[in-house]
Backbone atoms as SQL, in Angstrom:
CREATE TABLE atoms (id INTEGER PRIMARY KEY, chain TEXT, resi INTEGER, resn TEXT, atom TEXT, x REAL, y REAL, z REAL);
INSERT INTO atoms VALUES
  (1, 'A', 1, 'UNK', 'N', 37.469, -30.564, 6.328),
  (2, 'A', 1, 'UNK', 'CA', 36.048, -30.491, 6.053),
  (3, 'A', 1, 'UNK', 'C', 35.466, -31.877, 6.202),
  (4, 'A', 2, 'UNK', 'N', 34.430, -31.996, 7.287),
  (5, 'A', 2, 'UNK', 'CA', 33.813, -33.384, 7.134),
  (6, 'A', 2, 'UNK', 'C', 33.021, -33.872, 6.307),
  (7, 'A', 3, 'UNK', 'N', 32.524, -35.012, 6.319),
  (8, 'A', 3, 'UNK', 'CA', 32.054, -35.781, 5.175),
  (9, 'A', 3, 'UNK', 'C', 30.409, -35.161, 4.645),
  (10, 'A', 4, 'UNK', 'N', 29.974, -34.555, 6.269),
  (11, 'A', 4, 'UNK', 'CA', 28.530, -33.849, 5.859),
  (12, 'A', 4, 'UNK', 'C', 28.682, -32.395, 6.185),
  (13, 'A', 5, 'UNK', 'N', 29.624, -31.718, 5.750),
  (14, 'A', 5, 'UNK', 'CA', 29.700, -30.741, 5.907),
  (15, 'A', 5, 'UNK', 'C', 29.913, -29.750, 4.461),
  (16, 'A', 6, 'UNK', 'N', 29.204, -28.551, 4.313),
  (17, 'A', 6, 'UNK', 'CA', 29.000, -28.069, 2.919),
  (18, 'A', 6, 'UNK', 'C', 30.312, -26.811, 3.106),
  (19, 'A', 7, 'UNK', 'N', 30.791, -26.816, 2.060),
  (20, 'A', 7, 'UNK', 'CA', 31.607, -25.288, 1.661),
  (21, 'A', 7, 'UNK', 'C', 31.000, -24.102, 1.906),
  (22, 'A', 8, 'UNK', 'N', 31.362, -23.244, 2.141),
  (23, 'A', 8, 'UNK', 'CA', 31.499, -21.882, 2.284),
  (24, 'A', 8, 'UNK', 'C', 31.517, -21.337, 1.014),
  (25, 'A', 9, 'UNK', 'N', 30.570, -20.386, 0.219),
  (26, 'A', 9, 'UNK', 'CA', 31.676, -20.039, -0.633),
  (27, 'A', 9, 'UNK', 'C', 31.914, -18.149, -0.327),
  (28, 'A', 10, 'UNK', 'N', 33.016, -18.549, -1.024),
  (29, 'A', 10, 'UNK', 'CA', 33.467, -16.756, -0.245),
  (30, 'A', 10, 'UNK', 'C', 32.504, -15.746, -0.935),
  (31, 'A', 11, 'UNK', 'N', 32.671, -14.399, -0.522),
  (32, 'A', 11, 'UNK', 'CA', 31.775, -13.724, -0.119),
  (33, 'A', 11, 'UNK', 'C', 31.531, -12.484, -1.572),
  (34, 'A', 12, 'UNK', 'N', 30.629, -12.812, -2.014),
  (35, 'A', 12, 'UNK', 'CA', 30.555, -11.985, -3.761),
  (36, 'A', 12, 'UNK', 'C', 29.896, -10.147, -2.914),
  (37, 'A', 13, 'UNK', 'N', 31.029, -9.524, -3.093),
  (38, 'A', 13, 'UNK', 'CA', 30.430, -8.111, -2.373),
  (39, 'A', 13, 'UNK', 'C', 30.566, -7.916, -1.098),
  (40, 'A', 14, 'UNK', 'N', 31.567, -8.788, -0.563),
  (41, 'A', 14, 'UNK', 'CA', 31.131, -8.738, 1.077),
  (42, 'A', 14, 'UNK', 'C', 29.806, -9.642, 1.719),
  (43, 'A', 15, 'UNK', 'N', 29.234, -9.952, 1.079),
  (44, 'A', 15, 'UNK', 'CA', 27.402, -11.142, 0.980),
  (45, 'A', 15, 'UNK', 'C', 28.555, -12.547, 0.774),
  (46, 'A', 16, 'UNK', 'N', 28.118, -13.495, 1.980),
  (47, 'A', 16, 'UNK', 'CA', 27.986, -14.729, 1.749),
  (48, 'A', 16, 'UNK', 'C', 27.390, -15.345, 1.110),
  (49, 'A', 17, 'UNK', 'N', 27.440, -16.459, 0.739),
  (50, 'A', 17, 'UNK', 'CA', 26.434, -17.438, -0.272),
  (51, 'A', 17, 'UNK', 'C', 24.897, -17.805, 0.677),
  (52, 'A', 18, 'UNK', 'N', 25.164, -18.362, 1.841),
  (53, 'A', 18, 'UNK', 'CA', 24.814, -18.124, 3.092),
  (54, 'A', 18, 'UNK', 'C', 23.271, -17.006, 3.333),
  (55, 'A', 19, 'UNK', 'N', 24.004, -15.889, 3.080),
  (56, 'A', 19, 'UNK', 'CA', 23.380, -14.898, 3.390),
  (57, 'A', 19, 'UNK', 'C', 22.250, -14.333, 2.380),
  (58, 'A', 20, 'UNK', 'N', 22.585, -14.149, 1.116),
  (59, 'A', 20, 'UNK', 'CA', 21.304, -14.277, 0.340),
  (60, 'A', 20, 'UNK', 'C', 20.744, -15.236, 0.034),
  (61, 'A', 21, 'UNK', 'N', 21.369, -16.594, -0.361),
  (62, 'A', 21, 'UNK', 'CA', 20.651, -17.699, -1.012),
  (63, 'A', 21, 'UNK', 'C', 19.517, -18.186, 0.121),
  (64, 'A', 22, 'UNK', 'N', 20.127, -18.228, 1.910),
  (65, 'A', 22, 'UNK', 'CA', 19.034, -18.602, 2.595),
  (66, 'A', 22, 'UNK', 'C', 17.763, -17.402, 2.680),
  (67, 'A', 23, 'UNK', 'N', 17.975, -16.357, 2.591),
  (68, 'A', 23, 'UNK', 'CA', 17.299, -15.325, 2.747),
  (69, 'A', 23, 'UNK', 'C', 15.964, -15.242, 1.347),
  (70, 'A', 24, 'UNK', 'N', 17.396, -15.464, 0.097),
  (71, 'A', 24, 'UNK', 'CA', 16.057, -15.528, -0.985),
  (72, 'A', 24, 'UNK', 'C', 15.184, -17.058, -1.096),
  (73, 'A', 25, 'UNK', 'N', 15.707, -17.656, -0.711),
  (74, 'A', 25, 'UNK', 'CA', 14.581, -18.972, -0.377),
  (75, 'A', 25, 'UNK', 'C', 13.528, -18.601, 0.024),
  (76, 'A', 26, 'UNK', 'N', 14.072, -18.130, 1.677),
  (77, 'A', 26, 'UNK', 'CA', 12.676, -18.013, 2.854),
  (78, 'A', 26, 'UNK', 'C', 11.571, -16.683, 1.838),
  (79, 'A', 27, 'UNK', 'N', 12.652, -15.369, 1.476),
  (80, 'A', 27, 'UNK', 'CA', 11.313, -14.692, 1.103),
  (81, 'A', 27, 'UNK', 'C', 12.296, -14.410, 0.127),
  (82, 'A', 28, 'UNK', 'N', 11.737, -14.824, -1.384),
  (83, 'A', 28, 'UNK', 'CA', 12.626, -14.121, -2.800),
  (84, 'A', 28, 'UNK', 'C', 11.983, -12.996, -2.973),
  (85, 'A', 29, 'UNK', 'N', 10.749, -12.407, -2.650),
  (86, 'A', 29, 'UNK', 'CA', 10.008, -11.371, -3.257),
  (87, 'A', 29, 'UNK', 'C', 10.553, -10.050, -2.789),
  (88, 'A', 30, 'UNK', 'N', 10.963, -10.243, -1.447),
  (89, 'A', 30, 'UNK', 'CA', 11.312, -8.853, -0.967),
  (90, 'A', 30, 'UNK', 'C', 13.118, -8.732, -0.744),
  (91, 'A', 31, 'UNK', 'N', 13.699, -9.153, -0.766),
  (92, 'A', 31, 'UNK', 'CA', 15.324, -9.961, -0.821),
  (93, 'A', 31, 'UNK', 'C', 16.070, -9.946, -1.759),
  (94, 'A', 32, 'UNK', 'N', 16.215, -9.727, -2.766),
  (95, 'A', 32, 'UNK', 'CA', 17.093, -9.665, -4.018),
  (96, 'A', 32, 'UNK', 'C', 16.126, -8.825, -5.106),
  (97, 'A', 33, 'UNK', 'N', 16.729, -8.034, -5.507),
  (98, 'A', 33, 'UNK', 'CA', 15.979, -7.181, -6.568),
  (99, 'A', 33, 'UNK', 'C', 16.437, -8.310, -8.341),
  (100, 'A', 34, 'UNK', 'N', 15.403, -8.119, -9.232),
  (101, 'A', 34, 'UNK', 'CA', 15.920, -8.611, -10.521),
  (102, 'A', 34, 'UNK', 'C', 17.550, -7.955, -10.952),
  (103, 'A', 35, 'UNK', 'N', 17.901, -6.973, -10.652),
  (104, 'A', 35, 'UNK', 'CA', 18.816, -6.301, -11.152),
  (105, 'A', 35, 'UNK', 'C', 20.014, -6.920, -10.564),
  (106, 'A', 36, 'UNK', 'N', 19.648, -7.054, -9.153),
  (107, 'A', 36, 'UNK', 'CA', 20.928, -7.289, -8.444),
  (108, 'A', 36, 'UNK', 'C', 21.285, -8.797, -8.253),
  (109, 'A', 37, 'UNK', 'N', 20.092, -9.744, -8.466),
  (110, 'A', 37, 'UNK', 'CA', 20.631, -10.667, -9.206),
  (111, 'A', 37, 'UNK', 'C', 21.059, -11.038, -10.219),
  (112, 'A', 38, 'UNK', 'N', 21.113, -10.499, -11.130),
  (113, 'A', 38, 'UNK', 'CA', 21.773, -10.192, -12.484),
  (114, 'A', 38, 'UNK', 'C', 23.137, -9.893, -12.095),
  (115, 'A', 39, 'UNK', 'N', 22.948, -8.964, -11.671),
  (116, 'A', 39, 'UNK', 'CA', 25.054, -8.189, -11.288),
  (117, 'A', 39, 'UNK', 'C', 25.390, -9.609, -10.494),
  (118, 'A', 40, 'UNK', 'N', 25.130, -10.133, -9.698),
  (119, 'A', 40, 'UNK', 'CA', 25.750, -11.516, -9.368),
  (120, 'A', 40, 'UNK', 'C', 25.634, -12.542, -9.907),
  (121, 'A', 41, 'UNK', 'N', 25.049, -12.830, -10.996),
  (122, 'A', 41, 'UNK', 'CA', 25.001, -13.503, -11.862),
  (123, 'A', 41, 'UNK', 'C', 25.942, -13.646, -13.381),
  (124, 'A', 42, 'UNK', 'N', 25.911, -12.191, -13.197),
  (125, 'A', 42, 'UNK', 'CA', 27.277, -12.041, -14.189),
  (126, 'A', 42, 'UNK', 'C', 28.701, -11.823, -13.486),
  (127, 'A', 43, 'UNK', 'N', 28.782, -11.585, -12.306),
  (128, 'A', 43, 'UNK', 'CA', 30.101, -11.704, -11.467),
  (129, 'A', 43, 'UNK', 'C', 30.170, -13.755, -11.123),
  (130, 'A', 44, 'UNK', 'N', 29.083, -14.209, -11.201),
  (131, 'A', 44, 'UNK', 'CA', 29.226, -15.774, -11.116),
  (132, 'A', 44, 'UNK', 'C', 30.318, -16.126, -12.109),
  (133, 'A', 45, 'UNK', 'N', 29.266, -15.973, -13.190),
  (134, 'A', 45, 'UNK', 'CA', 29.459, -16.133, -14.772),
  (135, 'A', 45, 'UNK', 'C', 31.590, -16.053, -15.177),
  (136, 'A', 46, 'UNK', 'N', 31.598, -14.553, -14.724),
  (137, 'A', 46, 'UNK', 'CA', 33.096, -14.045, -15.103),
  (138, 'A', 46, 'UNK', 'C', 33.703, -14.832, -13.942),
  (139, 'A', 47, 'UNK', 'N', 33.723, -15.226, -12.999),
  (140, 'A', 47, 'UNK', 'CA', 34.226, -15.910, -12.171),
  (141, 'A', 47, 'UNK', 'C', 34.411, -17.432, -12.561),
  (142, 'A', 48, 'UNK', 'N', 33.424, -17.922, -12.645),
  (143, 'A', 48, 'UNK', 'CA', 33.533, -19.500, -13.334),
  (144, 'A', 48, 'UNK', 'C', 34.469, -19.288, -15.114),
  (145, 'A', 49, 'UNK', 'N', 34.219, -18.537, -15.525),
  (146, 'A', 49, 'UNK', 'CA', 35.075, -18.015, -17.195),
  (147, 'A', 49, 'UNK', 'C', 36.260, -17.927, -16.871),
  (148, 'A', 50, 'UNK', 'N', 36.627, -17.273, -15.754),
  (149, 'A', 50, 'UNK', 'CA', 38.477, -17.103, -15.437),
  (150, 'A', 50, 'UNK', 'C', 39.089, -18.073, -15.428),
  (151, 'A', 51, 'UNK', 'N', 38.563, -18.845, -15.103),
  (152, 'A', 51, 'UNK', 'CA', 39.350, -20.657, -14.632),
  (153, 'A', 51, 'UNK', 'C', 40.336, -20.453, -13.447),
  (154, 'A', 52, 'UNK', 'N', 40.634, -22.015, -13.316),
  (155, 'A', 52, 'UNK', 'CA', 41.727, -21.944, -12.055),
  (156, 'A', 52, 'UNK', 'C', 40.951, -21.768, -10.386),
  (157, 'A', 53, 'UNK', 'N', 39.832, -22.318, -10.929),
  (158, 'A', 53, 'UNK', 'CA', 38.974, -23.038, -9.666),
  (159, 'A', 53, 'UNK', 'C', 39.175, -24.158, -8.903),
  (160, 'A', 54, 'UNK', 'N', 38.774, -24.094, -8.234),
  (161, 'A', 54, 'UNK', 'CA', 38.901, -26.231, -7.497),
  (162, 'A', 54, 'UNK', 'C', 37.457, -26.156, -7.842),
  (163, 'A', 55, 'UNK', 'N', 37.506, -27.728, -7.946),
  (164, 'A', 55, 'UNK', 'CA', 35.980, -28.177, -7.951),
  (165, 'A', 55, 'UNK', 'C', 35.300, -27.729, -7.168),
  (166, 'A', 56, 'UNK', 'N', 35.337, -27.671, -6.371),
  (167, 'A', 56, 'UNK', 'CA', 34.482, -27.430, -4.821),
  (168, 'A', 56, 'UNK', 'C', 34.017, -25.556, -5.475),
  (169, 'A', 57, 'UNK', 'N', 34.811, -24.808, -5.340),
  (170, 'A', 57, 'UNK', 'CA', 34.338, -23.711, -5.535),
  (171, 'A', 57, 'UNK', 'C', 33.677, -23.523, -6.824),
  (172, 'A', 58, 'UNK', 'N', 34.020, -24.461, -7.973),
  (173, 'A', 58, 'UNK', 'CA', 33.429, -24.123, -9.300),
  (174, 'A', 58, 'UNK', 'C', 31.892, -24.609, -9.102),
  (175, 'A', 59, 'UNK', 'N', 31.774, -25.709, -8.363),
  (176, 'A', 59, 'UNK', 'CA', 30.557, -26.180, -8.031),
  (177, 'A', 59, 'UNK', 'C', 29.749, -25.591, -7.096),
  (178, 'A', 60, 'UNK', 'N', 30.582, -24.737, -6.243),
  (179, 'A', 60, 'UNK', 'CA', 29.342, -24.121, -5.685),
  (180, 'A', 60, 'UNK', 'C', 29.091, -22.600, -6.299),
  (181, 'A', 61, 'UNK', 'N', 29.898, -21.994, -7.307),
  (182, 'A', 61, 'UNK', 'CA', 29.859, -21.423, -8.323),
  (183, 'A', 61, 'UNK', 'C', 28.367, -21.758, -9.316),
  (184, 'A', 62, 'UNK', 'N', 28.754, -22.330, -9.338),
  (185, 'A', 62, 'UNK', 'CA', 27.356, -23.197, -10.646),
  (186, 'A', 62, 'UNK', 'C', 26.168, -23.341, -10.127),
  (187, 'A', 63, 'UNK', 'N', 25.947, -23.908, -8.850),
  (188, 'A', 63, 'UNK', 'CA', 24.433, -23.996, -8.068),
  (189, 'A', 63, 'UNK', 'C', 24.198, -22.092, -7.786),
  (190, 'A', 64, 'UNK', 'N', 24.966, -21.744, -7.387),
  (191, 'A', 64, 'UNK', 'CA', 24.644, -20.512, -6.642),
  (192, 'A', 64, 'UNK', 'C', 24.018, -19.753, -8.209),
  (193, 'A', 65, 'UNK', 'N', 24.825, -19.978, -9.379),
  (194, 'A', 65, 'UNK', 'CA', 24.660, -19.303, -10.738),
  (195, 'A', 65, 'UNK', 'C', 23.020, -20.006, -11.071),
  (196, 'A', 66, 'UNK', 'N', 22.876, -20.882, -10.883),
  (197, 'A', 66, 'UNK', 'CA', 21.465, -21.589, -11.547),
  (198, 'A', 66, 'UNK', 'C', 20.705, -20.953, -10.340),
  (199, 'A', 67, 'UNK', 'N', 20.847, -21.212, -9.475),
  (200, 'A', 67, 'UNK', 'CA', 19.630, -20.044, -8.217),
  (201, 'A', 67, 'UNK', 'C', 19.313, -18.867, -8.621),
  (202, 'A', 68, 'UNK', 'N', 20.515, -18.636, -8.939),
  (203, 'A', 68, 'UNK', 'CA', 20.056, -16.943, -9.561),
  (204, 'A', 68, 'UNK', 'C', 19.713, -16.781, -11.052),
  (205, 'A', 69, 'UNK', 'N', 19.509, -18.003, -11.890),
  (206, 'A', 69, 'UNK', 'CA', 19.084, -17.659, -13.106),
  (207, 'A', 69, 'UNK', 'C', 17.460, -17.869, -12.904),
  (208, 'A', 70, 'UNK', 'N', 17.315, -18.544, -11.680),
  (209, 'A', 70, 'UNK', 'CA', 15.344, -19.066, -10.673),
  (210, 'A', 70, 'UNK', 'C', 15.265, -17.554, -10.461),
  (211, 'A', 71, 'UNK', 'N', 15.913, -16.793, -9.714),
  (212, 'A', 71, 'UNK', 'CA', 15.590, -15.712, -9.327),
  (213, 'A', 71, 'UNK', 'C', 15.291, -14.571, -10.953),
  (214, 'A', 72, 'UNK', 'N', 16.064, -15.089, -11.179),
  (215, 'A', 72, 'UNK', 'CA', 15.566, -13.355, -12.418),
  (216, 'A', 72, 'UNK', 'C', 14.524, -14.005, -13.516),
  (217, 'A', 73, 'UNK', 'N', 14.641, -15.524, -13.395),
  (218, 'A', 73, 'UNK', 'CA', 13.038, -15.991, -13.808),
  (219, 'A', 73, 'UNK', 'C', 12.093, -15.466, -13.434),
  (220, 'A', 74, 'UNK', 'N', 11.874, -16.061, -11.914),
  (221, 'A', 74, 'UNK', 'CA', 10.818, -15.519, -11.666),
  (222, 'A', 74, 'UNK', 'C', 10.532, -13.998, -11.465),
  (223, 'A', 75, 'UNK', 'N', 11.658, -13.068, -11.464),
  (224, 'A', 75, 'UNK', 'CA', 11.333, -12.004, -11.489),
  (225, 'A', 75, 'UNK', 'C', 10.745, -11.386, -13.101),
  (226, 'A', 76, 'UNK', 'N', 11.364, -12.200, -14.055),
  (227, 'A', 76, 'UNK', 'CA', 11.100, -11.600, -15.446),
  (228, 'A', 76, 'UNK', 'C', 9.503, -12.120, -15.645),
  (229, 'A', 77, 'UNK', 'N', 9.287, -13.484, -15.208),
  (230, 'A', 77, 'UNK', 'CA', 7.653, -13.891, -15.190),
  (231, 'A', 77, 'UNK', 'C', 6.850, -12.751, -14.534),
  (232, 'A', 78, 'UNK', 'N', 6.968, -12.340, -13.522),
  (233, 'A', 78, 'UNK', 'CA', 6.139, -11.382, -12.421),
  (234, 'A', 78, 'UNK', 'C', 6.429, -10.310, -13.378),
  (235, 'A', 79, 'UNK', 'N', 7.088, -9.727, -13.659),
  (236, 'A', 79, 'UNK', 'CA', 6.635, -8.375, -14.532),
  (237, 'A', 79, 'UNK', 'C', 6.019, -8.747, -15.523),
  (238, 'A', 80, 'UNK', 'N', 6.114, -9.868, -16.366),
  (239, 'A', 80, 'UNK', 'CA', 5.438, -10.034, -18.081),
  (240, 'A', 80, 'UNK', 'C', 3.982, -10.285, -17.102),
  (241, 'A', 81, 'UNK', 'N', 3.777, -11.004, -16.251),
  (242, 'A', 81, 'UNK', 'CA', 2.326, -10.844, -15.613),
  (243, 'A', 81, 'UNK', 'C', 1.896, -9.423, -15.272),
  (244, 'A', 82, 'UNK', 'N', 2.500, -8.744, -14.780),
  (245, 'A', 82, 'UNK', 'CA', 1.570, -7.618, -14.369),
  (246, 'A', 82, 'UNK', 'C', 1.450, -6.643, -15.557),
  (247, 'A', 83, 'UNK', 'N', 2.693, -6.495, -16.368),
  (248, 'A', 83, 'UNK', 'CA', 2.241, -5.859, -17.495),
  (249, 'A', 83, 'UNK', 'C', 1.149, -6.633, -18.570),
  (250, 'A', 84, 'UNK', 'N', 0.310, -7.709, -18.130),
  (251, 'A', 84, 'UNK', 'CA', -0.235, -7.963, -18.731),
  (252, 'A', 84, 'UNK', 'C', -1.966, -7.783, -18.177),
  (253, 'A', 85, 'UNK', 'N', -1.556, -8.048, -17.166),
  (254, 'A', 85, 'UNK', 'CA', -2.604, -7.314, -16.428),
  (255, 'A', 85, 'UNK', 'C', -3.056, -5.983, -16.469),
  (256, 'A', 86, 'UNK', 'N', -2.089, -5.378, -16.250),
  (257, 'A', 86, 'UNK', 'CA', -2.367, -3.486, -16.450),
  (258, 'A', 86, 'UNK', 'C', -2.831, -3.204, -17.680),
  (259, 'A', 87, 'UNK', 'N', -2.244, -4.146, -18.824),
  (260, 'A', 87, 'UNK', 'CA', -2.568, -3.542, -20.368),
  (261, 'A', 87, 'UNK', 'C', -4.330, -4.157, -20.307),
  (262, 'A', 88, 'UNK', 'N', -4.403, -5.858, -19.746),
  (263, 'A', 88, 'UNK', 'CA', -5.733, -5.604, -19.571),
  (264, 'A', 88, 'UNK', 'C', -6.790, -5.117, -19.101),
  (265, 'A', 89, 'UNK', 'N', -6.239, -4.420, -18.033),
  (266, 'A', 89, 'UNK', 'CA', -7.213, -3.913, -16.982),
  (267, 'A', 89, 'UNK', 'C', -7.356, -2.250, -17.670),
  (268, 'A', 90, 'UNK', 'N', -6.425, -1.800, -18.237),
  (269, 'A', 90, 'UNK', 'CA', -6.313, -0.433, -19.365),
  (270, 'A', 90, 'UNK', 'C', -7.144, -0.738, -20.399),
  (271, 'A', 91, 'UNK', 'N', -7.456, -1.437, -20.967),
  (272, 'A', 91, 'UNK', 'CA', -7.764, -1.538, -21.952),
  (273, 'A', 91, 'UNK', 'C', -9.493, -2.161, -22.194),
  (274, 'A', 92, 'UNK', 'N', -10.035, -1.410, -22.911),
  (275, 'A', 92, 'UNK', 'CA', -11.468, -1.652, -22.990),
  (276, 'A', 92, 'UNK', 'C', -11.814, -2.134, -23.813),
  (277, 'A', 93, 'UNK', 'N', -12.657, -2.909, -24.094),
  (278, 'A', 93, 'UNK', 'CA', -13.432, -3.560, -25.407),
  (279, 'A', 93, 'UNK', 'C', -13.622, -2.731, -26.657),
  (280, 'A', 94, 'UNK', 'N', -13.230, -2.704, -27.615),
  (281, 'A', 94, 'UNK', 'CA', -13.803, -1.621, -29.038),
  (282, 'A', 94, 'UNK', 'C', -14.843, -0.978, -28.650),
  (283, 'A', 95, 'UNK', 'N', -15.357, 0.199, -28.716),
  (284, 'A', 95, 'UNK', 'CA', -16.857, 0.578, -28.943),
  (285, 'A', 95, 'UNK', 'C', -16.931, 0.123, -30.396),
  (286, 'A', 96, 'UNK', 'N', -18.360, -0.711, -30.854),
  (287, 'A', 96, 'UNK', 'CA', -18.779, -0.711, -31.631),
  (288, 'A', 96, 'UNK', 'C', -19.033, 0.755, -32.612),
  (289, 'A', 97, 'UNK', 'N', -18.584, 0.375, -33.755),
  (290, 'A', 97, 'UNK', 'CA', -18.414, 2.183, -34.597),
  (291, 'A', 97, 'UNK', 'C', -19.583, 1.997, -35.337),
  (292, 'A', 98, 'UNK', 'N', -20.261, 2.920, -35.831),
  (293, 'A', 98, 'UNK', 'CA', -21.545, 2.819, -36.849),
  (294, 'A', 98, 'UNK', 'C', -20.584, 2.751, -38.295),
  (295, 'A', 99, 'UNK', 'N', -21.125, 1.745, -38.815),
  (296, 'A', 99, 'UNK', 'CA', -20.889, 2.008, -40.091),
  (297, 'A', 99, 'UNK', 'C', -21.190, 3.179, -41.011),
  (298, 'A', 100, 'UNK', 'N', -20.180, 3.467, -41.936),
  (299, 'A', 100, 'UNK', 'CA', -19.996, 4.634, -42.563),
  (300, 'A', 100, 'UNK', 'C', -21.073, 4.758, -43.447),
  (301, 'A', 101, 'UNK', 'N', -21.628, 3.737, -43.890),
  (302, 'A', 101, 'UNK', 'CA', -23.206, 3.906, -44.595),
  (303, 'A', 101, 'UNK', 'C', -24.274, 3.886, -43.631),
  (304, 'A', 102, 'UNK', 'N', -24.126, 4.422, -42.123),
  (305, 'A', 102, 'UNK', 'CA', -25.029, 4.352, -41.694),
  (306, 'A', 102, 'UNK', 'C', -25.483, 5.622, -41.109),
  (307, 'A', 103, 'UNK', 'N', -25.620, 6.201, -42.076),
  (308, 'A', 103, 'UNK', 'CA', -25.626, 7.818, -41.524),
  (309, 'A', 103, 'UNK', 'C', -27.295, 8.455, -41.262),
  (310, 'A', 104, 'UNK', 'N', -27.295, 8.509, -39.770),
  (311, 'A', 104, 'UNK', 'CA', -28.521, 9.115, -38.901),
  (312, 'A', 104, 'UNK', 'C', -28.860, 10.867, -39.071),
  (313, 'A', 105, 'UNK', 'N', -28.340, 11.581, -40.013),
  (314, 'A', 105, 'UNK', 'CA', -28.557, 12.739, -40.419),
  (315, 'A', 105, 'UNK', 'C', -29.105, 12.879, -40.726);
């Protein structure tokens, strides 16, 4: 391996590191679901926990794990936004109530 040359890391599912991480860069929105970065996030997780890594793979273990803790960020932000939106956009101002001593009978 040369001096500017990056690791490989092997392939979580048959998926290179390669293959989603450049993909969720260019477009994260449509490219990795919250869920399914999670399931690789916890296959990171149990992977770095087993021990009996080389550096090289534990480290690219760890970047690839912090990318994907960006990814289910921003996926957990984008839903607390829109459910906040919908509840506001649902939701209407009080009608003013007549008071109970104010009886028009």
């Amino acid at each position: 391996m040369g001096a500017g040359s990056r690791a490989q890391a092997p392939a979580i599912d048959g998926e290179s590191e390669e293959s989603w991480l450049t993909h969720s860069s260019e477009n994260e929105s449509t490219e990795i679901s919250f869920e399914e970065a999670y399931r690789k996030l916890e296959q990171t997780v149990e992977e770095l926990g087993g021990g009996g890594l080389s550096l090289e793979r534990a480290t690219v273990l760890y970047e690839e794990g912090m990318k994907l803790v960006q990814v289910c960020n921003q996926r957990l932000s984008a839903a607390e936004l829109r459910v906040t939106q919908l509840k506001d956009s649902y939701s209407s101002p009080p009608d003013v109530l007549p008071d109970d001593n104010d009886q028009n009978c």
